[in-house]
C-alpha positions in Angstrom: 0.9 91.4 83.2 -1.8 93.3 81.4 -0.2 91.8 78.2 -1.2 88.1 79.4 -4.5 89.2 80.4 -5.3 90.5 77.0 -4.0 87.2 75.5 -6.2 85.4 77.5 -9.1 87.5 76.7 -8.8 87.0 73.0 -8.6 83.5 73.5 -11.9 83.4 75.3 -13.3 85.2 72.6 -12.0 82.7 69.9 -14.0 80.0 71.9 -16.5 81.6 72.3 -17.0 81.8 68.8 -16.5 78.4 68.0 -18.8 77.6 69.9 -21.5 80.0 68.9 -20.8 79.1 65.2 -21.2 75.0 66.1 -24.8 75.7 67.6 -25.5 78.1 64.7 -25.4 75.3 62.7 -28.1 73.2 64.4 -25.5 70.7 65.6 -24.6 69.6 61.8 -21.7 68.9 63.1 -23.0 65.9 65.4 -25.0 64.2 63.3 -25.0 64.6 59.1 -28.5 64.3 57.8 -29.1 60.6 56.3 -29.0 59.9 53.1 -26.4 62.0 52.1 -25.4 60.0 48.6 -27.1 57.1 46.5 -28.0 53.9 48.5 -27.4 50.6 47.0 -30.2 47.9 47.4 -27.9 44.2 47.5 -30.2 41.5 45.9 -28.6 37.7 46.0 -31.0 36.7 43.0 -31.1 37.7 39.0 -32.8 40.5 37.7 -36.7 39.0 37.2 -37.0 37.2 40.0 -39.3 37.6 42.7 -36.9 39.2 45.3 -35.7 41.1 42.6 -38.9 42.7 41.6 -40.0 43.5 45.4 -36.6 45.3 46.0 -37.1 47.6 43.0 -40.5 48.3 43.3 -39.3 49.4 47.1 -36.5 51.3 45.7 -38.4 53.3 43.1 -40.9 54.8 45.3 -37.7 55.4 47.9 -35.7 57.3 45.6 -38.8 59.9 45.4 -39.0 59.9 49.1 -35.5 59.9 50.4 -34.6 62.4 47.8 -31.3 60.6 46.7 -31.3 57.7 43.7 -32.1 54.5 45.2 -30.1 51.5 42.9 -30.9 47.7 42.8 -27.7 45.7 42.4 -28.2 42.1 41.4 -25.6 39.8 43.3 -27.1 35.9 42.7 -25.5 33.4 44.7 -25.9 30.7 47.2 -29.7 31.2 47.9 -29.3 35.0 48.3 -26.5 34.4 50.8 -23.7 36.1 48.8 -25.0 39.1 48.9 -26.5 39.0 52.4 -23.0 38.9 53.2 -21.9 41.5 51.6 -25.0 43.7 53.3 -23.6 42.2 56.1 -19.7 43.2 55.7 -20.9 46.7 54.5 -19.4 49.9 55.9 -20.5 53.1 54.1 -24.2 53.4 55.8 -25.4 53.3 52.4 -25.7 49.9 51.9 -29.4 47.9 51.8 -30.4 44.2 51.6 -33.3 42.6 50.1 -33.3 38.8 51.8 -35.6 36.4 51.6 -37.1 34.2 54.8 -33.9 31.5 54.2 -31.5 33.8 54.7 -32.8 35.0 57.9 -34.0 32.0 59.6 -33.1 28.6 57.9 -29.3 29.3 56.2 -27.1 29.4 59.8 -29.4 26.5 60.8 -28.6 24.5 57.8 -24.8 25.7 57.1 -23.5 26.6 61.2 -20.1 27.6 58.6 -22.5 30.5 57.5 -19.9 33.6 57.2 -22.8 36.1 58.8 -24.8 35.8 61.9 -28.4 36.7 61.0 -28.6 37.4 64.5 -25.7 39.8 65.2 -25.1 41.5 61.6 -28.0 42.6 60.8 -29.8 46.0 61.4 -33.8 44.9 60.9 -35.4 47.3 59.2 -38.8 46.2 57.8 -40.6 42.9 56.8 -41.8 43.9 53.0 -44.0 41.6 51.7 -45.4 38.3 52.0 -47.2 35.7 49.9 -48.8 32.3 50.8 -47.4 29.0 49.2 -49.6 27.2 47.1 -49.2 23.2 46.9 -49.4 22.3 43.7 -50.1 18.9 41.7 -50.6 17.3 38.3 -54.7 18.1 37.2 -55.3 14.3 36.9 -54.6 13.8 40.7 -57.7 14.1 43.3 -58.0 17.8 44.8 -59.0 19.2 48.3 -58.6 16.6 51.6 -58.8 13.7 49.3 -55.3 14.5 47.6 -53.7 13.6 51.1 -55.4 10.7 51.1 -54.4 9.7 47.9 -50.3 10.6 49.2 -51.0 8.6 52.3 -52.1 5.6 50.0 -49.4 6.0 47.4 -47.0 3.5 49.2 -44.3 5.9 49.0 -44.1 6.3 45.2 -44.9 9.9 45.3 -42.2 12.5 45.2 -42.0 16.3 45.3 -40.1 18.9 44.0 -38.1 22.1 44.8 -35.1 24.9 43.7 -32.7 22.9 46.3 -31.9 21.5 49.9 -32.7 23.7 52.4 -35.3 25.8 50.3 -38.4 27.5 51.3 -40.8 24.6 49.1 -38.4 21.7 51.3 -38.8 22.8 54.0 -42.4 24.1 53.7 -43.2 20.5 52.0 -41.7 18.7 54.8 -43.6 20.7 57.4 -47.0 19.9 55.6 -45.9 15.9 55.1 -45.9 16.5 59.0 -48.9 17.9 59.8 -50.7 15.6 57.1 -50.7 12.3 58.5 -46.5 12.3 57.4 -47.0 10.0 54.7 -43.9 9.2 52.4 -42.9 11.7 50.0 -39.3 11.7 48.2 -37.8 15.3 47.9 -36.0 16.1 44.5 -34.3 19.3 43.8 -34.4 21.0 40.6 -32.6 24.3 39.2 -35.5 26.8 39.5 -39.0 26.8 39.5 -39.5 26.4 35.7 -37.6 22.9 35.8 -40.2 22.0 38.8 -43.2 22.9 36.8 -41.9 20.9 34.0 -41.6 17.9 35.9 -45.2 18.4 37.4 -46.9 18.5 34.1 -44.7 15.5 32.9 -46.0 13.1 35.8 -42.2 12.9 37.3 -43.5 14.7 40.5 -46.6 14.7 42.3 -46.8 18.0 43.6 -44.6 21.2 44.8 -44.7 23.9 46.3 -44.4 27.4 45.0 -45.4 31.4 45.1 -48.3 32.1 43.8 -47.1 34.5 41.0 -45.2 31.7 39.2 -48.2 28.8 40.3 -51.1 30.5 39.0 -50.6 31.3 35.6 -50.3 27.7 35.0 -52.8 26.6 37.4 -55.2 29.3 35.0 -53.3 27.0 31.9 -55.1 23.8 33.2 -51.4 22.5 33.5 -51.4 22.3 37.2 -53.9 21.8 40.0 -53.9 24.1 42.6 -54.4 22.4 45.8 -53.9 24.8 49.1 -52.1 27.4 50.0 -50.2 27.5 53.4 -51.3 30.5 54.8 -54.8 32.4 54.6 -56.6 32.8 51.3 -55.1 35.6 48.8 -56.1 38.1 46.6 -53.6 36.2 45.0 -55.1 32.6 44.2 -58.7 34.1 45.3 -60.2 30.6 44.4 -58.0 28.4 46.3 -58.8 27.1 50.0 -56.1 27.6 52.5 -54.6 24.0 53.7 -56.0 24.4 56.9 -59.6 24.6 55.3 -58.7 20.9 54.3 -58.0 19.4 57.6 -54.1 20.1 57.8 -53.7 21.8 61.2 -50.6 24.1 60.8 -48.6 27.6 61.8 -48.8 30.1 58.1 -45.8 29.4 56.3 -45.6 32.3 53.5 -42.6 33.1 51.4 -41.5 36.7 52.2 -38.7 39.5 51.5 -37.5 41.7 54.2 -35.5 45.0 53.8 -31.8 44.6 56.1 -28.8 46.6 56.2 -25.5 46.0 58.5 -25.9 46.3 62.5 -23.4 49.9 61.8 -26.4 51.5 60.8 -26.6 54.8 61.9 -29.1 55.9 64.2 -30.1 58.8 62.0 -30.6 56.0 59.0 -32.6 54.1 61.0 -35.2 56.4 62.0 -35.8 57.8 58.7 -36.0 54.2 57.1 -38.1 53.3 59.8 -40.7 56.5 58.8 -40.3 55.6 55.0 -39.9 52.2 53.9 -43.7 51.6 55.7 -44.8 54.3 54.0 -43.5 53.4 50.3 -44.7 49.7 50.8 -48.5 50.8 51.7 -48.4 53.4 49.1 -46.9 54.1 45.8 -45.4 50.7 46.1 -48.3 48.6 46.7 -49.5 47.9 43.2 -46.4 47.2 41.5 -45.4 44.7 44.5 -49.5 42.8 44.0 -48.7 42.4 39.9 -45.3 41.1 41.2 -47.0 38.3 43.3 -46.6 39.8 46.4 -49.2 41.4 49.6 -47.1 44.5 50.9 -46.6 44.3 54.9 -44.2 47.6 55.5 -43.8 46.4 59.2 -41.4 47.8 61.7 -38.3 46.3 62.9 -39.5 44.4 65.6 -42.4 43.2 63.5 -39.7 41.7 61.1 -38.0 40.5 64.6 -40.7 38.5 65.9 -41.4 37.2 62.2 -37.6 35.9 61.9 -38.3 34.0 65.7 -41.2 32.5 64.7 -40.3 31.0 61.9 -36.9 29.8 62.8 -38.6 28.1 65.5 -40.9 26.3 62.9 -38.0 25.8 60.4 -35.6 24.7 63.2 -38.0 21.8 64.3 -38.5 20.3 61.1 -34.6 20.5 60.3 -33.8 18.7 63.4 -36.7 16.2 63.0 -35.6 15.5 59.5 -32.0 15.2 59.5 -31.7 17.9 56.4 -28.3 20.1 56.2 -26.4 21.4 53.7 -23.2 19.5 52.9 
């Protein structure tokens, strides 16, 4: 009898330890502290590129902050959608996304076969940076309000360009033909920007639209006219009047990137991306993402929520309207 109860008693004792030891630790067990290896940053667009630049100017002034190396992997594809669905499939809680505004609002309206749900696999972590769209047109056309009443009297001979169906500058430049009086404009997709401004200062297009960081410089050139921008005035294009300022009534369209990772996410991620990726984008990243052609936001997670509503809303509308899809 007295042998059982001294069994017993050691046993207590081992517990007791355990636990003693597990609360010693400050609950390490629980919860490991985040990051605890590199992070990858997934881009779906070439080293260069716009998306490309904003993700590693984020991921430089992250590294210094999260105290683990922060790398930007380059996976182009389908509009960015490859690698959003990779971000999307991802497992290790390690595993970032640099997106652009398609691949959160317009792709599953466009494509319903889209493998990810923007919706459902997505962890929102921050809205990054915006910049306004500047509408674009040969220098020999008329600028300001009377350019739209030159496209209204062109008969339908004009046509516009952009990098593809279902793109940022169709959609935009269908939205704008909307709020303009719709007059008759024929779409035609090019590969890339460069191929669009080519076109524009060959007479084969009448206008485009496009970032500023790739319109300006040739807007500077005299090679192209700068027309409006479809959102406020920017630091940007400081010079050029907003479209709204020209009598076309419409919601801010900007092209933006946006920082994602899978819906796993860990809670413990979360939090400290939401404390840091604001923090980075306001302050040792905000100059490098300005030369780069882009404003820094840093907003929170439902900021980047409400923006991906609104806009899908807008974008949604003028797919219906319009009859565009992806075959």
């Amino acid at each position: 009898m007295q042998h059982d109860t001294a069994r017993g008693r050691r046993r207590l004792l081992a517990a007791a330890i355990a636990v003693a030891a597990t609360a010693g630790c400050g609950g390490a067990l629980a919860q490991a502290p985040w990051p605890s290896k590199p992070v990858r940053i997934l881009v779906g667009f070439p080293g260069g590129s716009t998306p490309d630049m904003a993700a590693r100017a984020l991921a430089e002034a992250l590294a210094r902050s999260l105290g683990q190396p922060v790398v930007v992997e380059n996976r182009p594809g389908a509009s960015g959608n490859i690698a959003a669905d990779q971000v999307a499939k991802a497992s290790d809680d390690h595993t970032l996304g640099v997106v652009i505004n398609g691949n959160l609002t317009s792709a599953k309206l466009l494509n319903p076969s889209l493998p990810y749900d923007p919706a459902r696999d997505f962890a929102f972590v921050s809205l990054l940076a915006t910049a306004p769209l500047v509408l674009v047109a040969p220098p020999d056309l008329p600028g300001g309000a009377e350019f739209f009443n030159a496209a209204r009297n062109s008969a339908g001979k004009w046509s516009y360009g952009s990098v593809g169906i279902g793109s940022v500058g169709h959609l935009g430049m269908e939205y704008v033909k909307s709020r303009a009086g719709n007059f008759e404009a024929v779409h035609v997709p090019y590969n890339g920007n460069p191929a669009v401004i080519t076109a524009i200062i060959g007479g084969q297009i009448q206008m485009a639209l496009m970032p500023p960081g790739i319109a300006m410089p040739q807007v500077k050139g005299g090679k192209m006219k700068a027309v409006g921008l479809t959102g406020p005035r920017s630091p940007m294009a400081p010079d050029t009047p907003s479209l709204s300022e020209l009598g076309v009534q419409m919601d801010a369209l900007e092209v933006w990137v946006a920082l994602v990772a899978p819906s796993s996410l860990s809670a413990a991620a979360r939090e400290r991306l939401a404390r840091e990726v604001p923090a980075a984008v306001n302050g040792e990243a905000r100059e490098r993402l300005l030369t780069s052609g882009w404003q820094g936001v840093g907003s929170s997670a439902d900021g980047l929520r409400q923006r991906v509503a609104r806009e899908t809303d807008i974008l949604g509308g003028i797919i219906k309207s319009r009859g565009i899809k992806i075959e």
